[in-house]
N, C-alpha and C positions, 0 to 999 in steps of 0.2 A: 504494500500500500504506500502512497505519497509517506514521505517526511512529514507532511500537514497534514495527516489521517492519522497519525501514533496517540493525540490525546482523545481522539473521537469515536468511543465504543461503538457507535452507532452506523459509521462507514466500516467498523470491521469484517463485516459481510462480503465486503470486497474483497476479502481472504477467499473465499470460497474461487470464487473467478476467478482469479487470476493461478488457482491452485491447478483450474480447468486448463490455463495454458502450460502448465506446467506439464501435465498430463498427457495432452493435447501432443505435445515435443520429446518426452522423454520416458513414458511407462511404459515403452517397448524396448526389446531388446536392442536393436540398430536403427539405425536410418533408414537401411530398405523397407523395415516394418512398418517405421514412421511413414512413409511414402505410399505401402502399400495400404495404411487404414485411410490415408487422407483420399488415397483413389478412390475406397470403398465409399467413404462418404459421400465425394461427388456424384460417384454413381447412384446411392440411394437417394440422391437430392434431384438429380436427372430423371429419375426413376420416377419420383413423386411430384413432379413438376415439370411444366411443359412452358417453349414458349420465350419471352423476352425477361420472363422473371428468374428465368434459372438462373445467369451470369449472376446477375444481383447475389441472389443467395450464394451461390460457390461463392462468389468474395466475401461475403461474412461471417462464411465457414468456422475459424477459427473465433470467432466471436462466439458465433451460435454453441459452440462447442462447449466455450467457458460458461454460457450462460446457463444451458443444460446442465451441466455439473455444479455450478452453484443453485442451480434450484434443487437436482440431487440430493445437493449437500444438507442444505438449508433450510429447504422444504419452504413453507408459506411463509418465511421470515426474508425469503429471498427473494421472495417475487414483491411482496412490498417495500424492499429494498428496494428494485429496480425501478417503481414509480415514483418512492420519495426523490431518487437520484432525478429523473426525469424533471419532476417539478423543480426541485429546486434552483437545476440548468435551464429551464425554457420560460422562457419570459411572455411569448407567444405561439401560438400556433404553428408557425413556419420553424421553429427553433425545434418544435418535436419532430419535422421531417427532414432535416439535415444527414444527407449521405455521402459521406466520405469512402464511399469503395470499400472500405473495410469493416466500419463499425456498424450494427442494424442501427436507423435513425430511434430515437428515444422512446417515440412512440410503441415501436412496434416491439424493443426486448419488454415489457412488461409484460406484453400477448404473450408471447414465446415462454415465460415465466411461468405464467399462469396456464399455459396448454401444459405444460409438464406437470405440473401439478394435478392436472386433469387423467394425463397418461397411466402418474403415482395412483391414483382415487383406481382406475379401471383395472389396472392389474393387481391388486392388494386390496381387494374392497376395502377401501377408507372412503363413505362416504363423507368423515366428516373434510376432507380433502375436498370434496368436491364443493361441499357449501363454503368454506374460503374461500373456495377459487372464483364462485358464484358473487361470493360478497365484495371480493379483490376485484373483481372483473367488474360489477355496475361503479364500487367508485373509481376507478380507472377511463370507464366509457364517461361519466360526469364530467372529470376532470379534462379529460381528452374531447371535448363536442367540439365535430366539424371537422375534427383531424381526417376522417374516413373521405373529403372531398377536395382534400389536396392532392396533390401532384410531388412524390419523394425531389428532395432538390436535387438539382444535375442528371435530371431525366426526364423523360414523359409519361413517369409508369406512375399509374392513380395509387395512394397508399389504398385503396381498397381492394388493390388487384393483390395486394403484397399482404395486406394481412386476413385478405382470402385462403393463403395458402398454408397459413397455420391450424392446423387439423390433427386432426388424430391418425395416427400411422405414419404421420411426414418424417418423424424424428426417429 
């Protein structure tokens, strides 16, 4: 975590993700294995999506990866992690859909948060997973109104094509 996260229990959660990259690079034995799960994924990201949204996704591969494993980790403390994080960065509606190629825009890792959480609830019958995620997800859509009829920046693709494709079985 930052230098500037050490006194703030509350950004600790960022352990969890950034654990995800560590994982992500090194919990296999070599590099070719590294190589070969990163294949695996693209292919099950190809697999599960079609279209102009694929590239997107492959390039926040490595995001997606971290965030997955900190919700893993963290369970429903992570996915409202990722929204306090959002809020407290976006000032405006255009600030939740900033795409840098590599990181999903703000808006849409909290969906991704909360669909894991959903995934957790389906395979381990935890309904009670599924009603935080219920409860995460309306103040999320609150908070976020209108996000869904933007346009991700430095593209043409509508965030509603992009967090269309957060679903169950994508991951």
């Amino acid at each position: 975590i930052p230098l500037t996260d050490y006194d703030k229990p509350e950004n600790w959660l960022a352990l969890a993700h950034e654990f995800g990259h560590h994982v992500f690079w090194n919990a296999l034995k070599n590099a070719v294995e590294v190589a070969e799960l990163q294949l695996a994924m693209q292919n099950a990201i190809s697999g599960a999506l079609r279209g102009a949204n694929l590239d997107i996704w492959i390039s926040w591969m490595e995001e997606l990866f971290a965030d997955i494993m900190g919700t893993l980790l963290e369970g429903p403390k992570y996915a409202l992690s990722c929204q306090y994080f959002a809020m407290e960065r976006a000032n405006n509606l255009d600030a939740l859909v900033v795409n840098d190629g590599e990181h999903p825009p703000l808006y849409i890792r909290p969906l991704i948060a909360n669909q894991v959480l959903r995934e957790i609830a389906s395979h381990n019958n935890k309904s009670d997973f599924n009603n935080l995620a219920d409860e995460i997800g309306r103040n999320w859509a609150k908070f976020s109104e209108g996000v869904e009829q933007l346009t991700l920046s430095n593209s043409q693709i509508p965030v509603s094509a992009i967090s269309a494709n957060i679903q169950p079985g994508v991951y």
